[in-house]
PATORLO-201876 format. One record per atom (N, C-alpha, C, O, CB): x, y, z; chain; atom name; residue number from 1. Coordinates in nm, 3 decimals, padded with zeros to 5 digits. Glycine has a CB too. Layout:
BEGIN
X_Y_Z_A_CA_NUM .
...
# end
This chain:
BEGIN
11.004_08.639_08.467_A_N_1 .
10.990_08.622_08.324_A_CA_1 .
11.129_08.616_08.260_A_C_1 .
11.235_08.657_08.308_A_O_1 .
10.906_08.737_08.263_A_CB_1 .
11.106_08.553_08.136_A_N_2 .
11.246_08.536_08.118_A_CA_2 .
11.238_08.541_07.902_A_C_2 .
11.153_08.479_07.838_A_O_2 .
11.307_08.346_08.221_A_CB_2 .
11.322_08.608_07.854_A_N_3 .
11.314_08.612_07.726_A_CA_3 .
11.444_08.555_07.622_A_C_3 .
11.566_08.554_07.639_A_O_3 .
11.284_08.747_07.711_A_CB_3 .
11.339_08.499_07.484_A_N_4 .
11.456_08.435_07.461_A_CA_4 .
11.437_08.521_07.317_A_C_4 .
11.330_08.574_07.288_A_O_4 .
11.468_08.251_07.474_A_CB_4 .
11.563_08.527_07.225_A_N_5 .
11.564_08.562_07.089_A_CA_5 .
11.671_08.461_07.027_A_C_5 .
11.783_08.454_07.078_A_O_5 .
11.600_08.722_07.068_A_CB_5 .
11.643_08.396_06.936_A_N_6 .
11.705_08.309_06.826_A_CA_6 .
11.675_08.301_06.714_A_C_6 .
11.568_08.351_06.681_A_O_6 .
11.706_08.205_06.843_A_CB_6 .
11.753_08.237_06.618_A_N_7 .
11.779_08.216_06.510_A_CA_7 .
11.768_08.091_06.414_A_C_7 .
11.881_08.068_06.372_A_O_7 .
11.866_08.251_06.520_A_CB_7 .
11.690_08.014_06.371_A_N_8 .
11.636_07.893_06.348_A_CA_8 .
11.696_07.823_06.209_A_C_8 .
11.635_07.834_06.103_A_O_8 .
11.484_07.913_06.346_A_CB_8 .
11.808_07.758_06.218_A_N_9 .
11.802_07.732_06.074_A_CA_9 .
11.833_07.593_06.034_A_C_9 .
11.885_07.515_06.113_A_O_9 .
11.891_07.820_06.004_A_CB_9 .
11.803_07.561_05.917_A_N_10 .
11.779_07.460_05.838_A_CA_10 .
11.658_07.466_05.768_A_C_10 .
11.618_07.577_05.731_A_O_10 .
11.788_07.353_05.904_A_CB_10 .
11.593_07.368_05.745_A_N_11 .
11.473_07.334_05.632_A_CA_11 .
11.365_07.380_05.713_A_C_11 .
11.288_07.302_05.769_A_O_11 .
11.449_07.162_05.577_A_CB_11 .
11.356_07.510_05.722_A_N_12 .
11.212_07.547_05.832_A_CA_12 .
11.182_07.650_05.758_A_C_12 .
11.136_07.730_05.840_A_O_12 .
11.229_07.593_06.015_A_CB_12 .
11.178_07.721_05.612_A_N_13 .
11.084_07.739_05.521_A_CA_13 .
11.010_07.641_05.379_A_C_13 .
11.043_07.555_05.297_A_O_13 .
11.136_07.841_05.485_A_CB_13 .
10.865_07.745_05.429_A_N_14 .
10.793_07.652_05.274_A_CA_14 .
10.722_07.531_05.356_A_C_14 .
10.630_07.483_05.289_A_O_14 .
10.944_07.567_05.129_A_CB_14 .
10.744_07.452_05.512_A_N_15 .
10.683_07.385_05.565_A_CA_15 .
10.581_07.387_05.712_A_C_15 .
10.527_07.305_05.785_A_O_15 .
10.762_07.323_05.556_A_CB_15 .
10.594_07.525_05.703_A_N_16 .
10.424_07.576_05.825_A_CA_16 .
10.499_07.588_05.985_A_C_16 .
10.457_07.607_06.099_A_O_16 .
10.248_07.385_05.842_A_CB_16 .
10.640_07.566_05.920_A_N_17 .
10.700_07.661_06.091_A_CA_17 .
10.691_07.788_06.147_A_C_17 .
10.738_07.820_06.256_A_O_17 .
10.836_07.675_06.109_A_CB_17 .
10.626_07.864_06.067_A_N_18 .
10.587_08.014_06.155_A_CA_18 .
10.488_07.954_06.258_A_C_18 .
10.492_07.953_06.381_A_O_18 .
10.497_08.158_06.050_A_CB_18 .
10.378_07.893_06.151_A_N_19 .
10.236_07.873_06.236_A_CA_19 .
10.289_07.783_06.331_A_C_19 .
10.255_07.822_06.443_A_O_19 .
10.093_07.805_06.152_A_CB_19 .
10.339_07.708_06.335_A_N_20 .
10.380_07.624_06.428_A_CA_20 .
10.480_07.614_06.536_A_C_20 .
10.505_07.518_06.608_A_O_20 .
10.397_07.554_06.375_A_CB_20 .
10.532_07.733_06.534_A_N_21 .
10.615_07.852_06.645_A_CA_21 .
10.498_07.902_06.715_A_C_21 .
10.475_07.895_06.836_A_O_21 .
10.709_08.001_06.566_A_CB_21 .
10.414_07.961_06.610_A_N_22 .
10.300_08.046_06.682_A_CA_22 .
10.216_07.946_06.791_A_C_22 .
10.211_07.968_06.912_A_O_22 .
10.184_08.110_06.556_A_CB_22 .
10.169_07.863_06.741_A_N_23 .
10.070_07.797_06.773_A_CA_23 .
10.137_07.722_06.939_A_C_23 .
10.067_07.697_07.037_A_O_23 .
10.028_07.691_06.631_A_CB_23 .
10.286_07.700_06.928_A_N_24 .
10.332_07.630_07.090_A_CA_24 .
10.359_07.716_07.132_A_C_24 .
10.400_07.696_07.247_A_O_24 .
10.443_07.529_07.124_A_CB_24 .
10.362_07.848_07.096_A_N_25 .
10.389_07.975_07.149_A_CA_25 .
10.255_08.008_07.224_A_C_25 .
10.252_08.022_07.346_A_O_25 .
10.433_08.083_07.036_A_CB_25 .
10.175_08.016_07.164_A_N_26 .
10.026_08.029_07.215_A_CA_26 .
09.969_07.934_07.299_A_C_26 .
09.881_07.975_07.375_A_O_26 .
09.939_08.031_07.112_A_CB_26 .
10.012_07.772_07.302_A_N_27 .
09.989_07.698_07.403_A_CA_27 .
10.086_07.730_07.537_A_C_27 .
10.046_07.725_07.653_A_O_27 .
09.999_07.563_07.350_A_CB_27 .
10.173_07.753_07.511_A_N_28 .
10.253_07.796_07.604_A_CA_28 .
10.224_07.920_07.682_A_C_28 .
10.282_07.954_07.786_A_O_28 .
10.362_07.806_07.549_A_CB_28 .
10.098_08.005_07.602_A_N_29 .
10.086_08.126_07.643_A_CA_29 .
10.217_08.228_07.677_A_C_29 .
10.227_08.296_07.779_A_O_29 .
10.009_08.107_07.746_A_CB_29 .
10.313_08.220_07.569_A_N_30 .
10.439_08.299_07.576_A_CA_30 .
10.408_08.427_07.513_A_C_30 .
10.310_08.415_07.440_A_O_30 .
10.561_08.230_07.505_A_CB_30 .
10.470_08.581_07.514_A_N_31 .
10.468_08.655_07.421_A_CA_31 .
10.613_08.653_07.319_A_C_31 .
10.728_08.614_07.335_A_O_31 .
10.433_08.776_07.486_A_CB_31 .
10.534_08.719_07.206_A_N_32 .
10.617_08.753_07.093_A_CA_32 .
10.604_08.736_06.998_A_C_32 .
10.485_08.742_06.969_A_O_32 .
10.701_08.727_07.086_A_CB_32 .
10.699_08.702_06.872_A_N_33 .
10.691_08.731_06.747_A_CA_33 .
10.777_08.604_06.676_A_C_33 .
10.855_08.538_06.746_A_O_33 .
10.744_08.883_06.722_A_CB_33 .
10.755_08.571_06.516_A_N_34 .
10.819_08.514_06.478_A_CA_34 .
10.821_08.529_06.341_A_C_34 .
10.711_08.537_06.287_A_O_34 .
10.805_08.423_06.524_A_CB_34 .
10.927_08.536_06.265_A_N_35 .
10.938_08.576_06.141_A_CA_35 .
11.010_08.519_06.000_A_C_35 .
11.120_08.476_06.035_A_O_35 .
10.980_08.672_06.168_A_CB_35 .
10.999_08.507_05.898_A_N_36 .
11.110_08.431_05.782_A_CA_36 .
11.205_08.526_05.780_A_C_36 .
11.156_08.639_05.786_A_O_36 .
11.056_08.399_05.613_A_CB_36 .
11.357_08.523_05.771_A_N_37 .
11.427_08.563_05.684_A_CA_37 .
11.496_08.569_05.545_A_C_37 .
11.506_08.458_05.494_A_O_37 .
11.459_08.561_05.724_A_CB_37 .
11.536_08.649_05.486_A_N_38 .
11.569_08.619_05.334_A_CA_38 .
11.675_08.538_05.345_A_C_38 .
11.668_08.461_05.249_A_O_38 .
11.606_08.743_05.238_A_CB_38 .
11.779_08.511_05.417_A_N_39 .
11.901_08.409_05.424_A_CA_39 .
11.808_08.257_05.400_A_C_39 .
11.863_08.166_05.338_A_O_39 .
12.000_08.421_05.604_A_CB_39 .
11.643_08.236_05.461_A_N_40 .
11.631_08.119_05.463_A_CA_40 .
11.595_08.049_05.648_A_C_40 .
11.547_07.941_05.684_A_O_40 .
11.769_08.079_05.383_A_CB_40 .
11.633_08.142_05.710_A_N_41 .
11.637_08.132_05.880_A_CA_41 .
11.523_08.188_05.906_A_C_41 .
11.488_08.276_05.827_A_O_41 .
11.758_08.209_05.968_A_CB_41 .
11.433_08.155_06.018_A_N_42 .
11.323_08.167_06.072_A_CA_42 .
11.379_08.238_06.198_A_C_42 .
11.468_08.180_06.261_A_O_42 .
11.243_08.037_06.084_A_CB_42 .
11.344_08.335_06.232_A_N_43 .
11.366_08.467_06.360_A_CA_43 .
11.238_08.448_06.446_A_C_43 .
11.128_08.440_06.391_A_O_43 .
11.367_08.658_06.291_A_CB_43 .
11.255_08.441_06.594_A_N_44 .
11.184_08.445_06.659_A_CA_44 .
11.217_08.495_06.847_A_C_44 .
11.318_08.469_06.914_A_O_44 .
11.140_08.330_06.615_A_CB_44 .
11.110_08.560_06.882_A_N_45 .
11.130_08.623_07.039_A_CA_45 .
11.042_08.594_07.108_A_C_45 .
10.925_08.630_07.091_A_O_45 .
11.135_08.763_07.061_A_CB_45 .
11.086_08.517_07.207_A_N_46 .
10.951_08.489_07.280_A_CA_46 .
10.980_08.514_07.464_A_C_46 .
11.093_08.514_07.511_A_O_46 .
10.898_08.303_07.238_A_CB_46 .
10.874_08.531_07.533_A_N_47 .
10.875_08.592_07.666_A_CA_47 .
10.803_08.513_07.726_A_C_47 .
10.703_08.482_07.661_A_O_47 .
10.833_08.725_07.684_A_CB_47 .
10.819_08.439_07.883_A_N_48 .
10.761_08.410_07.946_A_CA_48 .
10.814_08.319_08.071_A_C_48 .
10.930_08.324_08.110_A_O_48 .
10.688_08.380_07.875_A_CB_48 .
10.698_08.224_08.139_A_N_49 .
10.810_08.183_08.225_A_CA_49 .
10.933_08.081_08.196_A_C_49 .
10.926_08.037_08.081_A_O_49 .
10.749_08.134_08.328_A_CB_49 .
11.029_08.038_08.260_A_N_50 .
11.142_07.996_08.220_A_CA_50 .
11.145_07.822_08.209_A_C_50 .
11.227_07.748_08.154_A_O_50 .
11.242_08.059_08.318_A_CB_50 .
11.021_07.792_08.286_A_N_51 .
10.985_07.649_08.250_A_CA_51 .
10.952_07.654_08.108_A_C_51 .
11.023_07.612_08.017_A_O_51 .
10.865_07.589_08.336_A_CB_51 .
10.837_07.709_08.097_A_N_52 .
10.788_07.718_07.939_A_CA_52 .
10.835_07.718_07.863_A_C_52 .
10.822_07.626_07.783_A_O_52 .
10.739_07.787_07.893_A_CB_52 .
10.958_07.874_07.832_A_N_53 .
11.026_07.874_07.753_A_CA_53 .
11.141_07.757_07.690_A_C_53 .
11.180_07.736_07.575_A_O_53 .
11.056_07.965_07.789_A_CB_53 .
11.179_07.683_07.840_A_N_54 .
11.278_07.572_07.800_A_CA_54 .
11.172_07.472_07.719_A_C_54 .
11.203_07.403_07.622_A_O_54 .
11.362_07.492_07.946_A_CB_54 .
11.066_07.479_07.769_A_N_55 .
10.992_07.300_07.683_A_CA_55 .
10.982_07.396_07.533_A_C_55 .
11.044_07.350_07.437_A_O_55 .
10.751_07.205_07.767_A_CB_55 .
10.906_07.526_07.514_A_N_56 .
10.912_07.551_07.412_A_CA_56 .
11.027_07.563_07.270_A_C_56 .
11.012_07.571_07.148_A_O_56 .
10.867_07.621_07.446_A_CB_56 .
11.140_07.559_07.360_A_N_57 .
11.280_07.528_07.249_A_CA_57 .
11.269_07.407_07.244_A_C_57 .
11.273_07.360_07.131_A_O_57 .
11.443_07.566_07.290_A_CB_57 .
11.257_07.337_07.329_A_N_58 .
11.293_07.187_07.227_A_CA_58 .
11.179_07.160_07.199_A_C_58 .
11.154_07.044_07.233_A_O_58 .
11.367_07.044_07.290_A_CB_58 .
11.104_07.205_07.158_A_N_59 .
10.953_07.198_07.061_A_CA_59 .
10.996_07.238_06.919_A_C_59 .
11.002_07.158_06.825_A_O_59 .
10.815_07.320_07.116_A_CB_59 .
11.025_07.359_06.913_A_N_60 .
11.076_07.420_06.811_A_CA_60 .
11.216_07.346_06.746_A_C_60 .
11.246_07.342_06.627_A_O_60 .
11.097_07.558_06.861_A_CB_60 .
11.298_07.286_06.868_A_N_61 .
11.406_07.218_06.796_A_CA_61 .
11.364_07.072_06.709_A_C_61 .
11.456_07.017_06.648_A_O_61 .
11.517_07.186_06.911_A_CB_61 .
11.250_07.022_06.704_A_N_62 .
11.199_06.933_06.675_A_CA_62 .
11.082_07.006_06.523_A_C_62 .
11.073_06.950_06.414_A_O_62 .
11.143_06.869_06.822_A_CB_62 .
11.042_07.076_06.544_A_N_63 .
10.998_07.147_06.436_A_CA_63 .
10.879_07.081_06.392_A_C_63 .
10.847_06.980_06.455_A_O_63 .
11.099_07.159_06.333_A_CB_63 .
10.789_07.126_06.273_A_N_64 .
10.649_07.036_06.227_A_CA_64 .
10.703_06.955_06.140_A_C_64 .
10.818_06.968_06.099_A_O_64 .
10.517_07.115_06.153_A_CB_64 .
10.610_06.848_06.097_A_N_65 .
10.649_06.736_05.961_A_CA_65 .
10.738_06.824_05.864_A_C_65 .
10.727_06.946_05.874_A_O_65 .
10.489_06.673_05.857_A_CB_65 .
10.806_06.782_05.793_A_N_66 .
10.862_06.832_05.718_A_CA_66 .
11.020_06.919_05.711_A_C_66 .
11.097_06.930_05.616_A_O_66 .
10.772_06.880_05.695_A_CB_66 .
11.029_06.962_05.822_A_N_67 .
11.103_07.102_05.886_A_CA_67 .
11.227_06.991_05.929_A_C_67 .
11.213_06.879_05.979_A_O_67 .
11.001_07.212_06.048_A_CB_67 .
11.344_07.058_05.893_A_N_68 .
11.484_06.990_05.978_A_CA_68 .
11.544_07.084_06.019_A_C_68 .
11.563_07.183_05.947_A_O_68 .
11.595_06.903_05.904_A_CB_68 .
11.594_07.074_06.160_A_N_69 .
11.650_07.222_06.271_A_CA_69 .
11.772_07.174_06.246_A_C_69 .
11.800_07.059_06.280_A_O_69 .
11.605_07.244_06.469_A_CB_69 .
11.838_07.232_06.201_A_N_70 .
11.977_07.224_06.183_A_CA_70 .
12.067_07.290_06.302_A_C_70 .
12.160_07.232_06.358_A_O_70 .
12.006_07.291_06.050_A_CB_70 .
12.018_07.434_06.333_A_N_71 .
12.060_07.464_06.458_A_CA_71 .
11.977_07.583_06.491_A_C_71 .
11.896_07.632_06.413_A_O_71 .
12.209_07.486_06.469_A_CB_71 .
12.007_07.634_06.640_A_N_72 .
11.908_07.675_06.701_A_CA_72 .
12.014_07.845_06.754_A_C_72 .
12.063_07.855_06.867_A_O_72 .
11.843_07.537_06.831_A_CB_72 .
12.020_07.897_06.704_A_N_73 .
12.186_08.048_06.738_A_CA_73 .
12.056_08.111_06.862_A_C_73 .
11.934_08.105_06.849_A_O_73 .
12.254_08.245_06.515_A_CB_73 .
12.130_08.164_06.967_A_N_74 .
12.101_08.287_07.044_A_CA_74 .
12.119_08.418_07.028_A_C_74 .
12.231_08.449_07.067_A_O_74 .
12.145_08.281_07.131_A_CB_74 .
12.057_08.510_06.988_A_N_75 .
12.052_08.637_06.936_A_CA_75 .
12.028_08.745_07.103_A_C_75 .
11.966_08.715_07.205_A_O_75 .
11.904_08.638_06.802_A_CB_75 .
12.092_08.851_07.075_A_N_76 .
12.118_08.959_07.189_A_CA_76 .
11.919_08.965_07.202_A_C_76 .
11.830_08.975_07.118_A_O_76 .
12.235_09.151_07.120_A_CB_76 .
11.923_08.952_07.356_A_N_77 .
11.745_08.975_07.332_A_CA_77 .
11.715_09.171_07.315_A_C_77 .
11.813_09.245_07.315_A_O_77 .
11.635_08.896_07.526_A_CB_77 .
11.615_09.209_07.306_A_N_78 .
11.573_09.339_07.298_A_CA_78 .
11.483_09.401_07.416_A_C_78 .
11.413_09.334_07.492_A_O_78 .
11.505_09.345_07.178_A_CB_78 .
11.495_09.529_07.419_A_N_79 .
11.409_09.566_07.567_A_CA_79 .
11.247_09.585_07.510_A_C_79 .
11.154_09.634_07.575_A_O_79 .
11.477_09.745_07.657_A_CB_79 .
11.242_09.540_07.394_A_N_80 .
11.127_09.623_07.340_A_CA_80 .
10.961_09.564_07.436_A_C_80 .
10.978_09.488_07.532_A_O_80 .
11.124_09.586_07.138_A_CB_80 .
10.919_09.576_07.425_A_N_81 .
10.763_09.500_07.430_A_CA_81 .
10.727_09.393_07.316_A_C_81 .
10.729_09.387_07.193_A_O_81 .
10.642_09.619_07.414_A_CB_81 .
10.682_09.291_07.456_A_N_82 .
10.642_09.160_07.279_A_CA_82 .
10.510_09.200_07.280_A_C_82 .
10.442_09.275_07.350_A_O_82 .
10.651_08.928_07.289_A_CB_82 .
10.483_09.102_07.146_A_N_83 .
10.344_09.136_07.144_A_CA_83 .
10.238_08.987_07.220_A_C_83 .
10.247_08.865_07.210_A_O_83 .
10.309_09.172_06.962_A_CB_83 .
10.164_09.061_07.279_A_N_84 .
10.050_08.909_07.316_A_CA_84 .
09.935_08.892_07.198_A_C_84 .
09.950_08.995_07.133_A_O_84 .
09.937_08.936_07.492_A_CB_84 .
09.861_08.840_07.154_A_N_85 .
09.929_08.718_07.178_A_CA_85 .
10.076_08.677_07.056_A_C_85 .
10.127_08.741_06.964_A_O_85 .
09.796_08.603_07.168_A_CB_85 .
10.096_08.565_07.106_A_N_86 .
10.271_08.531_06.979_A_CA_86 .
10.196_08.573_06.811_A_C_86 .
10.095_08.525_06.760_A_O_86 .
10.345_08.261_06.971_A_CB_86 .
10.272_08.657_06.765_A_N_87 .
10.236_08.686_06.667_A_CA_87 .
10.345_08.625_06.540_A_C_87 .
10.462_08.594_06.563_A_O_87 .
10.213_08.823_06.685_A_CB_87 .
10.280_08.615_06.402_A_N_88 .
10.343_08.620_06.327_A_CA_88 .
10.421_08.763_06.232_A_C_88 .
10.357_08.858_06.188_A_O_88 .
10.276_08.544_06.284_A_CB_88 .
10.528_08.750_06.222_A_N_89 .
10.541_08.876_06.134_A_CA_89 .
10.591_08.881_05.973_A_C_89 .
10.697_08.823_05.949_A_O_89 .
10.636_08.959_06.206_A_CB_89 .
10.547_08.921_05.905_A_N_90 .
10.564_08.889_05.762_A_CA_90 .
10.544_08.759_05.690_A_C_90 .
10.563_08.752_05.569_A_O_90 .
10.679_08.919_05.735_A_CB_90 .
# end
């Protein structure tokens, strides 16, 4: 297993990129979480195998209608427990 934590930014609030983290997160059957920040950046952790996880970033780097990924930062991952299934948070 293999875990990733990043930092999502550009035009990926206000256009249904949580659900749509969640939702290839959940096809992917990955765990974790994904969240808005007040800067405007979308936070997200996800766990699983390392094939997956790679198709699932450039899913996310591509984003839903609307959404422009400006860039994609790597954040220190955490030991915590994700949650199954990919959840949204806030």
């Amino acid at each position: 297993m293999t875990r990733i934590h990043v930092v999502v930014r550009g035009r990926v609030q206000g256009v249904g990129f949580r659900w749509f983290v969640r939702e290839a997160a959940r096809d992917a059957q990955l765990a974790g979480w994904v969240r808005n920040r007040r800067d405007g950046a979308v936070e997200l952790e996800a766990e699983g195998p390392t094939a997956a996880l790679e198709a699932f970033r450039a899913t996310i780097a591509r984003g839903p209608d609307g959404a422009v990924v400006s860039s994609i930062d790597d954040v220190q991952v955490s030991t915590e427990a994700l949650a199954q299934p990919f959840t949204i948070i806030r």
